[in-house]
MARVEXDO-212106 format. One record per atom (N, C-alpha, C): residue number from 1; atom name; x, z, y. Coordinates in steps of 0.001 Angstrom, whole numbers, always signed. Layout:
N
site pos = NUM&site = CA&xx = X&zz = Z&yy = Y;
...
END
This chain:
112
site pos = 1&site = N&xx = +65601&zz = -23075&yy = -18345;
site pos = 1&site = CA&xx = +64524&zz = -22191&yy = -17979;
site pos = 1&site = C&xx = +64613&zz = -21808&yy = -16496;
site pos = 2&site = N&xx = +65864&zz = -21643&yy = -16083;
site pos = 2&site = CA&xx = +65513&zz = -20985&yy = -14035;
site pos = 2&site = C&xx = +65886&zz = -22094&yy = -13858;
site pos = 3&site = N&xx = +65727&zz = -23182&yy = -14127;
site pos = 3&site = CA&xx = +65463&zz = -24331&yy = -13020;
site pos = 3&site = C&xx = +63860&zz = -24633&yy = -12577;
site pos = 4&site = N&xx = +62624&zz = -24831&yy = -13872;
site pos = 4&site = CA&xx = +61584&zz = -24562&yy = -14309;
site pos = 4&site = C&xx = +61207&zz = -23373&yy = -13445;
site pos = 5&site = N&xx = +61633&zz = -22333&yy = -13264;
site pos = 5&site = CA&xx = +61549&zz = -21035&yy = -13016;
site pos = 5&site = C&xx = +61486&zz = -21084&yy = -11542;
site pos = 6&site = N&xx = +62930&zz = -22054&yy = -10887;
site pos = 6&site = CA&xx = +62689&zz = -21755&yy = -9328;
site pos = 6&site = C&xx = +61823&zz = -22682&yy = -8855;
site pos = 7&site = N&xx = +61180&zz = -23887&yy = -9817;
site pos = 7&site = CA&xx = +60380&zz = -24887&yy = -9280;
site pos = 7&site = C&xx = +58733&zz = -24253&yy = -9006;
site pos = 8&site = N&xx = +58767&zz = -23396&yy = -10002;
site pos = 8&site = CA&xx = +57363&zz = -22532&yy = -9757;
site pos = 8&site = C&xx = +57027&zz = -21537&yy = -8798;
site pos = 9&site = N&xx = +58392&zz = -21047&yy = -8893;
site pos = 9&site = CA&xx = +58672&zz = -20003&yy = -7788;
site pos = 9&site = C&xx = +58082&zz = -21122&yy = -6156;
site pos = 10&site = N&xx = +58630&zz = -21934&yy = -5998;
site pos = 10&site = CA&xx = +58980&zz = -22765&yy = -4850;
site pos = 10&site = C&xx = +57610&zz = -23194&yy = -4671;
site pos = 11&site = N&xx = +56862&zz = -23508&yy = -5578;
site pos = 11&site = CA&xx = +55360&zz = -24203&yy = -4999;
site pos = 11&site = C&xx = +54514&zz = -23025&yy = -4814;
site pos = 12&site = N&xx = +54937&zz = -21935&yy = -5219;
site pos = 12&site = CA&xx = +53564&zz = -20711&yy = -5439;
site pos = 12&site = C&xx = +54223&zz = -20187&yy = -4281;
site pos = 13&site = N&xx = +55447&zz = -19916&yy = -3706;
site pos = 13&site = CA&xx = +55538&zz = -19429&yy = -2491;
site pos = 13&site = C&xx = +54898&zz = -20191&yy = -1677;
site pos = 14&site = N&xx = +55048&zz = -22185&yy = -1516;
site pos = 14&site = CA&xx = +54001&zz = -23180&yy = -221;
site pos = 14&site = C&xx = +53096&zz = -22682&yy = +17;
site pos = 15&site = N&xx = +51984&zz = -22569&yy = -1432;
site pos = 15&site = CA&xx = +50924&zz = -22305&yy = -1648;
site pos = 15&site = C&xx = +50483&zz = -20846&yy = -917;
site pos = 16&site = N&xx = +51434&zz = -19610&yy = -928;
site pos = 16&site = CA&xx = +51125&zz = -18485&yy = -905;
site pos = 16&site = C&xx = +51418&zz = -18443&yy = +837;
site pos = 17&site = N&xx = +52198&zz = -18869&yy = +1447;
site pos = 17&site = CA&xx = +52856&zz = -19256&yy = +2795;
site pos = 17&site = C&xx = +52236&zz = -19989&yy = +3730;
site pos = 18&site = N&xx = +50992&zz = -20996&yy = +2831;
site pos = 18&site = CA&xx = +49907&zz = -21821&yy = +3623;
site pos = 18&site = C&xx = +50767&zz = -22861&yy = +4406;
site pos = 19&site = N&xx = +52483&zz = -22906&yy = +3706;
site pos = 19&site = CA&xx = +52652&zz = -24425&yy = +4384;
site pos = 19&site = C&xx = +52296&zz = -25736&yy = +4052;
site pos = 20&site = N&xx = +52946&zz = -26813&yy = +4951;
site pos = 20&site = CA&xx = +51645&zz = -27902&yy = +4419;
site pos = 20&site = C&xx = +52166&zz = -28806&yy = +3561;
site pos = 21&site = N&xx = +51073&zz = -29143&yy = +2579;
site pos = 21&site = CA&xx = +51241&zz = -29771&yy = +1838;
site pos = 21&site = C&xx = +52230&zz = -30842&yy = +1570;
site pos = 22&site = N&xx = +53190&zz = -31185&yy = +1185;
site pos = 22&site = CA&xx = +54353&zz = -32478&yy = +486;
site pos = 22&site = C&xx = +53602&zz = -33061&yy = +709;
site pos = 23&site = N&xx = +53486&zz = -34733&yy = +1421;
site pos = 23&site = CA&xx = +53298&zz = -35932&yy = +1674;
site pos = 23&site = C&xx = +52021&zz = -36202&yy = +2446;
site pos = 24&site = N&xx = +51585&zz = -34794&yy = +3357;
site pos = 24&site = CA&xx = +50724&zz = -34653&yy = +4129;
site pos = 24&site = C&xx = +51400&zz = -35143&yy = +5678;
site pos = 25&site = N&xx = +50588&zz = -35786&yy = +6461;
site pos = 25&site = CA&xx = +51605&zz = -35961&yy = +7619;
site pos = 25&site = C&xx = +50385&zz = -35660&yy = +8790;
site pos = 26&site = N&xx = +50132&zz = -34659&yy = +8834;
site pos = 26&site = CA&xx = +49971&zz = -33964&yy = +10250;
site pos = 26&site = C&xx = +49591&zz = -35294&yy = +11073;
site pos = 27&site = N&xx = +50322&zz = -35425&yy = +11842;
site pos = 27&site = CA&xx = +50514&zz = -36286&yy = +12955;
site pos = 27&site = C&xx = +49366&zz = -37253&yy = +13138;
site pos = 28&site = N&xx = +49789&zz = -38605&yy = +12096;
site pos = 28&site = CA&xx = +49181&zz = -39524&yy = +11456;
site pos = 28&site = C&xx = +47480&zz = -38893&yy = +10918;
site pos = 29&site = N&xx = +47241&zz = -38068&yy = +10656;
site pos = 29&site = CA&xx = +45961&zz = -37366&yy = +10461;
site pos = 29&site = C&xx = +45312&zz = -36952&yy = +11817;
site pos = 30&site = N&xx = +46345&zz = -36621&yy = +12328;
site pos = 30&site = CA&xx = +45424&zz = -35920&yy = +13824;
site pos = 30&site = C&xx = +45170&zz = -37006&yy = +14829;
site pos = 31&site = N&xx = +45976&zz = -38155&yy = +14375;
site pos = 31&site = CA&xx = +46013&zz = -39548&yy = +15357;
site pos = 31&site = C&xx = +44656&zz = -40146&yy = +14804;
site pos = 32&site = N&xx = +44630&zz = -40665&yy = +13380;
site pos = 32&site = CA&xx = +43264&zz = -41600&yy = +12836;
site pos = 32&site = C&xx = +42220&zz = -40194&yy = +13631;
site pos = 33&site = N&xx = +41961&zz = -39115&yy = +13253;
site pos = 33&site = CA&xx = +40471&zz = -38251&yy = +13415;
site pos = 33&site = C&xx = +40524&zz = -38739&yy = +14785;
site pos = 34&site = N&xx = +41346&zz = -38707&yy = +15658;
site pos = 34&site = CA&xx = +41096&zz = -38541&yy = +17029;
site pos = 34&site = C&xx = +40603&zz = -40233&yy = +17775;
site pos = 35&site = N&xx = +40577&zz = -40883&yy = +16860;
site pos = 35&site = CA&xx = +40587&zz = -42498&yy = +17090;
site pos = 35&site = C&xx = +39275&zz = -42752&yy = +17256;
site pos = 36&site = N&xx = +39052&zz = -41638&yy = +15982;
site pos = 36&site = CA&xx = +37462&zz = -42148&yy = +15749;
site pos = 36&site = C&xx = +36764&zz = -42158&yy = +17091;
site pos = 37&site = N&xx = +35465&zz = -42707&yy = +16926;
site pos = 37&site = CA&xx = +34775&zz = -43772&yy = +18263;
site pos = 37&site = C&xx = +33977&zz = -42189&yy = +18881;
site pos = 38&site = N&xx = +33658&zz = -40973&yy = +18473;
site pos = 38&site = CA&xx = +32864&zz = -40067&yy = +19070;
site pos = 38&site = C&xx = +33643&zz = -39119&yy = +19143;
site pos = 39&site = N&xx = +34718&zz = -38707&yy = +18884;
site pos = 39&site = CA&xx = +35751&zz = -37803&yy = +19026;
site pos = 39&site = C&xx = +36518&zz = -38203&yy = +20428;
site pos = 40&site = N&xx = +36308&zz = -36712&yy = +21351;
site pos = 40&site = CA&xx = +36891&zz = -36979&yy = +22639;
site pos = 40&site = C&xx = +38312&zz = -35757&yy = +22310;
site pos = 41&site = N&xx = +38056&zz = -35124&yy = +21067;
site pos = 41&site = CA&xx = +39796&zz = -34145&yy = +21007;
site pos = 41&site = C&xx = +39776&zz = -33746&yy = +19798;
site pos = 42&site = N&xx = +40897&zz = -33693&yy = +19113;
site pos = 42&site = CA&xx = +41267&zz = -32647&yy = +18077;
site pos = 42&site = C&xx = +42165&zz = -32101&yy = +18326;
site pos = 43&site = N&xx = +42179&zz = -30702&yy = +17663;
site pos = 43&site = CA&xx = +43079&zz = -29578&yy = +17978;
site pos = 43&site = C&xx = +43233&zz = -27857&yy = +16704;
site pos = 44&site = N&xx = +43930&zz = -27436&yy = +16708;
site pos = 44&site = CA&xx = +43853&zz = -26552&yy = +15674;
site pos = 44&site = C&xx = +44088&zz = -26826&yy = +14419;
site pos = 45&site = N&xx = +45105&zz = -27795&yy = +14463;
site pos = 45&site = CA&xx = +44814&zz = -28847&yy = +12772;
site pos = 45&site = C&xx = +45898&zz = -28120&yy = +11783;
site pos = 46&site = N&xx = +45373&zz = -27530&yy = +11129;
site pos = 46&site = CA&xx = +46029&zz = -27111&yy = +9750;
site pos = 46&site = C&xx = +45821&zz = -27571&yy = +8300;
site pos = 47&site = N&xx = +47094&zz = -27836&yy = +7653;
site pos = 47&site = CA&xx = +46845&zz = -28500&yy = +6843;
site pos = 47&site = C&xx = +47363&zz = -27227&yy = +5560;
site pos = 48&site = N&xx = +46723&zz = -26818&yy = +4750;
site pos = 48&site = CA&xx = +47823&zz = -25874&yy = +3418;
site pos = 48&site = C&xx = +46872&zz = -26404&yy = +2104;
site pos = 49&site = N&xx = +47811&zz = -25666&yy = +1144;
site pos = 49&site = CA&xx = +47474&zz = -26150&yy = -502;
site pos = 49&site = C&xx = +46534&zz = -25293&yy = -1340;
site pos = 50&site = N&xx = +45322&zz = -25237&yy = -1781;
site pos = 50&site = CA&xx = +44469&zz = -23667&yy = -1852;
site pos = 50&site = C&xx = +45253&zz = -23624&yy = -3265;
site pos = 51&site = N&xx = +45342&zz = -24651&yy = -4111;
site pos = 51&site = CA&xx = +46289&zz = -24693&yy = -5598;
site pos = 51&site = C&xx = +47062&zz = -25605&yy = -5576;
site pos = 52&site = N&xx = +48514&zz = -26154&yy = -6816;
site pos = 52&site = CA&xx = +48981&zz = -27346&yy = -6371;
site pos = 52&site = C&xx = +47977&zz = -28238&yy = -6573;
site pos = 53&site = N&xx = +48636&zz = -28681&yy = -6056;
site pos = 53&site = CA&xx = +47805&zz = -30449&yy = -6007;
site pos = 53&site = C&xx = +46389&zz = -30434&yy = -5318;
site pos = 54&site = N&xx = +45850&zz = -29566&yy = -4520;
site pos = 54&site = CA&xx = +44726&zz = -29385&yy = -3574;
site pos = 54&site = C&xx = +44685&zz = -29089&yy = -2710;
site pos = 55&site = N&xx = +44697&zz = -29909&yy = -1703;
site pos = 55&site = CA&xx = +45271&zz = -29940&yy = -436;
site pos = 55&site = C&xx = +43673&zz = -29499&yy = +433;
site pos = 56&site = N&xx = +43921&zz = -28558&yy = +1487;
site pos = 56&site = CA&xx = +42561&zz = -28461&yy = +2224;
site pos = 56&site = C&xx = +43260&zz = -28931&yy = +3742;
site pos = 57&site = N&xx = +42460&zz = -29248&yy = +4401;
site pos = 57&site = CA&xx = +42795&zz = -29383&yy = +6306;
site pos = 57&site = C&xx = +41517&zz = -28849&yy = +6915;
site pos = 58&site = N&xx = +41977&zz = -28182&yy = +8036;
site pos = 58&site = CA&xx = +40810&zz = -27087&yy = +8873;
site pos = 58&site = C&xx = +41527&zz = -28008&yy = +10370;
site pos = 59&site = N&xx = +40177&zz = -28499&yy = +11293;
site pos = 59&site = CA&xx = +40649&zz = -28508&yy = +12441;
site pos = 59&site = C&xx = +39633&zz = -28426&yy = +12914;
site pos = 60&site = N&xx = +39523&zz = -28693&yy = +14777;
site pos = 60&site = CA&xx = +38428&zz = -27957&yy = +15345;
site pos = 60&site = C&xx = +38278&zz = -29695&yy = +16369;
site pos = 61&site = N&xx = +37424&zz = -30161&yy = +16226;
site pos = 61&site = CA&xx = +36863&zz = -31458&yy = +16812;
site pos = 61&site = C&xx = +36054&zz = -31543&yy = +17699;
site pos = 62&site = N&xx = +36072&zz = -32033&yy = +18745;
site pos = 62&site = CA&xx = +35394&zz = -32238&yy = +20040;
site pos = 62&site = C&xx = +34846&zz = -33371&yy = +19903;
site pos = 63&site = N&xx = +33299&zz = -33863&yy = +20170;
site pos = 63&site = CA&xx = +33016&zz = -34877&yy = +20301;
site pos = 63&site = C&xx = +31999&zz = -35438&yy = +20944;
site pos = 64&site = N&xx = +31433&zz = -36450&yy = +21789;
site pos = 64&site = CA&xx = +30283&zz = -36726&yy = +22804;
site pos = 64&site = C&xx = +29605&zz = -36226&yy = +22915;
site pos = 65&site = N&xx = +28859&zz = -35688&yy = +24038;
site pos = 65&site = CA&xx = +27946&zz = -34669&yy = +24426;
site pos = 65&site = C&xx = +27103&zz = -35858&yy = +23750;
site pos = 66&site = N&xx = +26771&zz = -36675&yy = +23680;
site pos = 66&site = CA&xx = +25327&zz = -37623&yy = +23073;
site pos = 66&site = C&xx = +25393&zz = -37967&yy = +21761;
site pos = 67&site = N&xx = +26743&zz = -37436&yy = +21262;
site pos = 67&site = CA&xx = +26404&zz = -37430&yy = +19541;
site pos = 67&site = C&xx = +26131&zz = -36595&yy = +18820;
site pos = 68&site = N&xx = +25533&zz = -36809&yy = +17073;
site pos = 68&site = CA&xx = +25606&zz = -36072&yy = +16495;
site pos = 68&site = C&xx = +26562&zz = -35169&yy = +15448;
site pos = 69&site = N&xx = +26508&zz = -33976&yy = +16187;
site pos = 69&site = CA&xx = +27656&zz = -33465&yy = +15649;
site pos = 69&site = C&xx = +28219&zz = -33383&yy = +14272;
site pos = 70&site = N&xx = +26663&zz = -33041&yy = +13291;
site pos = 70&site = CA&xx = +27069&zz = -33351&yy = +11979;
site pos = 70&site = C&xx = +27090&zz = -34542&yy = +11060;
site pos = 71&site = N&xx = +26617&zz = -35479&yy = +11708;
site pos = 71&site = CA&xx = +26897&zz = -36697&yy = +11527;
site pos = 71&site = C&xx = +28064&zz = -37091&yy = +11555;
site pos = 72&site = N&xx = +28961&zz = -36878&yy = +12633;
site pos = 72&site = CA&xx = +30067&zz = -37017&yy = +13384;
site pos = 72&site = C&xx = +31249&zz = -36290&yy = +11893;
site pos = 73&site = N&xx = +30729&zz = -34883&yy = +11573;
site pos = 73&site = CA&xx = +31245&zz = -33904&yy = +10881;
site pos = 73&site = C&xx = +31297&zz = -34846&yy = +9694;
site pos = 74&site = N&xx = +30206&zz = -35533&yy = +8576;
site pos = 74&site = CA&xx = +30274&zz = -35549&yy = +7813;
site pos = 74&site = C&xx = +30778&zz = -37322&yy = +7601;
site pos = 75&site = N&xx = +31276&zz = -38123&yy = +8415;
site pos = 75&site = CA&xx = +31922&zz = -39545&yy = +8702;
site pos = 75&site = C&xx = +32992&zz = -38507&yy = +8338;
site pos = 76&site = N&xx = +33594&zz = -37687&yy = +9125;
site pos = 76&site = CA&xx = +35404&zz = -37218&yy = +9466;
site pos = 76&site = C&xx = +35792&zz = -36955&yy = +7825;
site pos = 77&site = N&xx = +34803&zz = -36156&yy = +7473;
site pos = 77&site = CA&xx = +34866&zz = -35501&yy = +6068;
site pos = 77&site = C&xx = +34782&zz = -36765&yy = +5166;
site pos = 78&site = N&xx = +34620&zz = -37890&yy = +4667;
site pos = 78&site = CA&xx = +34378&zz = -38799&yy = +4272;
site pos = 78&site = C&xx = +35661&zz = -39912&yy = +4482;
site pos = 79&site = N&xx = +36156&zz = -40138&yy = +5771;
site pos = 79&site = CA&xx = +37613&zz = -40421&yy = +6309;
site pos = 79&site = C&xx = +38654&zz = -40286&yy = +5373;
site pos = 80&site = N&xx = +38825&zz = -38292&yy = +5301;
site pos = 80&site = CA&xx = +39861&zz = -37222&yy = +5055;
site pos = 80&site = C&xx = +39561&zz = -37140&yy = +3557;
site pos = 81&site = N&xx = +39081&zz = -37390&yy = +3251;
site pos = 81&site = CA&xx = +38798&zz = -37691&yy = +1577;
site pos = 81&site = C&xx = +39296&zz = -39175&yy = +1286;
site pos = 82&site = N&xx = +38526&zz = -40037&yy = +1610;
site pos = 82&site = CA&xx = +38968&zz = -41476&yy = +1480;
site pos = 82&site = C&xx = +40108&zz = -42427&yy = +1534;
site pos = 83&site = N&xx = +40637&zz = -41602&yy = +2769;
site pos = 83&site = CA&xx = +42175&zz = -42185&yy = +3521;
site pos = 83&site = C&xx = +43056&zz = -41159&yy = +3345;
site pos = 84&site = N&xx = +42735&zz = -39752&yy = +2801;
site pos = 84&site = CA&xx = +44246&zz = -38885&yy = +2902;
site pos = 84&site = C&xx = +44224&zz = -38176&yy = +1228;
site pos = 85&site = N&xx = +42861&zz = -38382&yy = +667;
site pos = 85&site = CA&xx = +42745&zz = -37746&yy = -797;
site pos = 85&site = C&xx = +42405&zz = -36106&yy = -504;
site pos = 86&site = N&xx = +42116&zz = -35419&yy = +1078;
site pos = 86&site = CA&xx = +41793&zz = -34296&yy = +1289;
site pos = 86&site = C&xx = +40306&zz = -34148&yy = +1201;
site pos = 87&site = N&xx = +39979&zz = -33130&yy = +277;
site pos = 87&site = CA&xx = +38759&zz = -32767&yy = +240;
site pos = 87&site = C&xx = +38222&zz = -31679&yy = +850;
site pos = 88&site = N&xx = +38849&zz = -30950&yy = +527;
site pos = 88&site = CA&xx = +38314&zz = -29752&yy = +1185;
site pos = 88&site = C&xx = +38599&zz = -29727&yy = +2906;
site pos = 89&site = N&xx = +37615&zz = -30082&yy = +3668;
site pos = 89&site = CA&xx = +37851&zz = -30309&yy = +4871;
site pos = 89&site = C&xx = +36780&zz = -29298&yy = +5712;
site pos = 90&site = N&xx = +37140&zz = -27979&yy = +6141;
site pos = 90&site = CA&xx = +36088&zz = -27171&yy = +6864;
site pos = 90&site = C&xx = +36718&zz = -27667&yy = +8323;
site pos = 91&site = N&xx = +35749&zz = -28232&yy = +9028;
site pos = 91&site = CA&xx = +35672&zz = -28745&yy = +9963;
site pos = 91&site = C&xx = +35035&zz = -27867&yy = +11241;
site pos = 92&site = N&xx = +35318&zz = -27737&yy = +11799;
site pos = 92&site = CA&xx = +34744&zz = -27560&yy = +13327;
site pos = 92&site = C&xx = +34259&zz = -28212&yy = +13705;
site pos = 93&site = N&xx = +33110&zz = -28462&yy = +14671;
site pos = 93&site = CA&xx = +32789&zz = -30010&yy = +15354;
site pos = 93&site = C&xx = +31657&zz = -29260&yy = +16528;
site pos = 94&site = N&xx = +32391&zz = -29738&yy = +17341;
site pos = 94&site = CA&xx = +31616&zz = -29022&yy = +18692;
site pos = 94&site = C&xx = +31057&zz = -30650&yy = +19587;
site pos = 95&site = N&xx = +30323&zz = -30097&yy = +20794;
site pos = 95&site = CA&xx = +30231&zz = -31491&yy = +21834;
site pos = 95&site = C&xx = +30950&zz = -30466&yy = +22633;
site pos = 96&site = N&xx = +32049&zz = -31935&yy = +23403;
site pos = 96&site = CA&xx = +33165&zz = -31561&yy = +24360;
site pos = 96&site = C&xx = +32257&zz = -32197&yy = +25643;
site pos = 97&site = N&xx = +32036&zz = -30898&yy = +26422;
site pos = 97&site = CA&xx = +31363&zz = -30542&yy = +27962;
site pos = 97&site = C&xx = +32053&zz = -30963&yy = +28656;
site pos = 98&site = N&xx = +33157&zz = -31199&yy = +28607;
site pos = 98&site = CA&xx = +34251&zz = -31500&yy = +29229;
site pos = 98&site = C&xx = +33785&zz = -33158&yy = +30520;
site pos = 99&site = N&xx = +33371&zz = -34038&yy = +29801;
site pos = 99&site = CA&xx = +33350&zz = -35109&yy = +29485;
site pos = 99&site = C&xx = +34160&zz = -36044&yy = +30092;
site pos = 100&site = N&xx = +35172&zz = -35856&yy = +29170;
site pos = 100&site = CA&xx = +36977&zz = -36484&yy = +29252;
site pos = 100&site = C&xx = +37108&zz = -37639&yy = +28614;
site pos = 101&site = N&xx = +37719&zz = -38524&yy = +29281;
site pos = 101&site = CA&xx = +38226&zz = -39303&yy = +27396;
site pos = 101&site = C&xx = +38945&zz = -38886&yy = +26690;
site pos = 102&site = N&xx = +38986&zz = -39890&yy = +25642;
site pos = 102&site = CA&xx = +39562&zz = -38865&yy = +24407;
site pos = 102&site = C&xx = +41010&zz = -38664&yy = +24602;
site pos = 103&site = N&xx = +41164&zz = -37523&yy = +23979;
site pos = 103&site = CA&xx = +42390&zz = -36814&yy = +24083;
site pos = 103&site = C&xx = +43596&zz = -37011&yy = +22824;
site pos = 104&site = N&xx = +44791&zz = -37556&yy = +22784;
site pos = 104&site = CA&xx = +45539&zz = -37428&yy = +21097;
site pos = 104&site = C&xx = +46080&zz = -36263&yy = +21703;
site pos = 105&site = N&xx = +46633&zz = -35311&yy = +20840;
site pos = 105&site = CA&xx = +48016&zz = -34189&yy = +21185;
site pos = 105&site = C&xx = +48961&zz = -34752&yy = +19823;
site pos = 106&site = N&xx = +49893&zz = -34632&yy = +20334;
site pos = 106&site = CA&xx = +51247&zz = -34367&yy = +19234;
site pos = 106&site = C&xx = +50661&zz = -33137&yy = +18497;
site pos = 107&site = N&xx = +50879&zz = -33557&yy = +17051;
site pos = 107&site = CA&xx = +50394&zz = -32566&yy = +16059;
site pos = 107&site = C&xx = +51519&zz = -31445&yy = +15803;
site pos = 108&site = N&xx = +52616&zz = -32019&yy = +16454;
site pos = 108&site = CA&xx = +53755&zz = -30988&yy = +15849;
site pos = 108&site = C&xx = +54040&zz = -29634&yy = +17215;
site pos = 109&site = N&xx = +52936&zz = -29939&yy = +18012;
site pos = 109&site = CA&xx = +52784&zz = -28792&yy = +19283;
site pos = 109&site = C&xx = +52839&zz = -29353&yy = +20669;
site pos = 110&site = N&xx = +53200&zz = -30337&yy = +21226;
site pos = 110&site = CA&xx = +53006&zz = -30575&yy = +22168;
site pos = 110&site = C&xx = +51949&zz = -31914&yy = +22452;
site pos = 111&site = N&xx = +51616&zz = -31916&yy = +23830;
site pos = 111&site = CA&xx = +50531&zz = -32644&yy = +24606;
site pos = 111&site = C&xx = +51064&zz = -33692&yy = +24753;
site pos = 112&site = N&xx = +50278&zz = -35075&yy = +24703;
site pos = 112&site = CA&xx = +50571&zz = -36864&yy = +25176;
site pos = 112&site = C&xx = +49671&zz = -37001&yy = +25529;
END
């Protein structure tokens, strides 16, 4: 029984803690979104569990002043479902004024 006991304990704290999901990899997620052909940045990328086994990701996406943004929004969302099994994807999606090329960052905090 407290083996059972600390295994529940252990996922309802992830869950309650908003860390990220077991076999989610950050990185590799923030690398494919940022690949994509109208995305000039991603940034803000969080990944947590709203229940087990339901993984959500929130990030904030920059993309061509000449595209469409929710177009753009609803390809990414379609991606992150398809290629990572994440559904719940509240997205950001702005046009980056900037007009940079595209940008990767290291997902684990620093800039490349």
């Amino acid at each position: 029984m407290i083996p059972r006991t600390w295994s529940l304990l252990t996922a309802t704290g992830r869950i309650l803690l908003e860390f990220t999901p077991k076999g989610v990899d950050l990185q590799e997620i923030g690398t494919t979104v940022a690949a994509q052909t109208d995305v000039t940045e991603v940034h803000d990328l969080h990944a947590w569990e709203i229940s087990s086994g339901f993984p959500a990701l929130y990030a904030h996406v920059l993309v061509k002043v000449d595209r469409d943004c929710h177009s753009c929004r609803r390809d990414l969302e379609k991606l992150l479902k398809d290629r990572f099994a994440i559904k719940h994807t509240p997205l950001q999606v702005d046009h980056d004024r900037r007009e940079t090329h595209a940008m990767v960052k290291d997902f684990t905090g620093e800039s490349r």
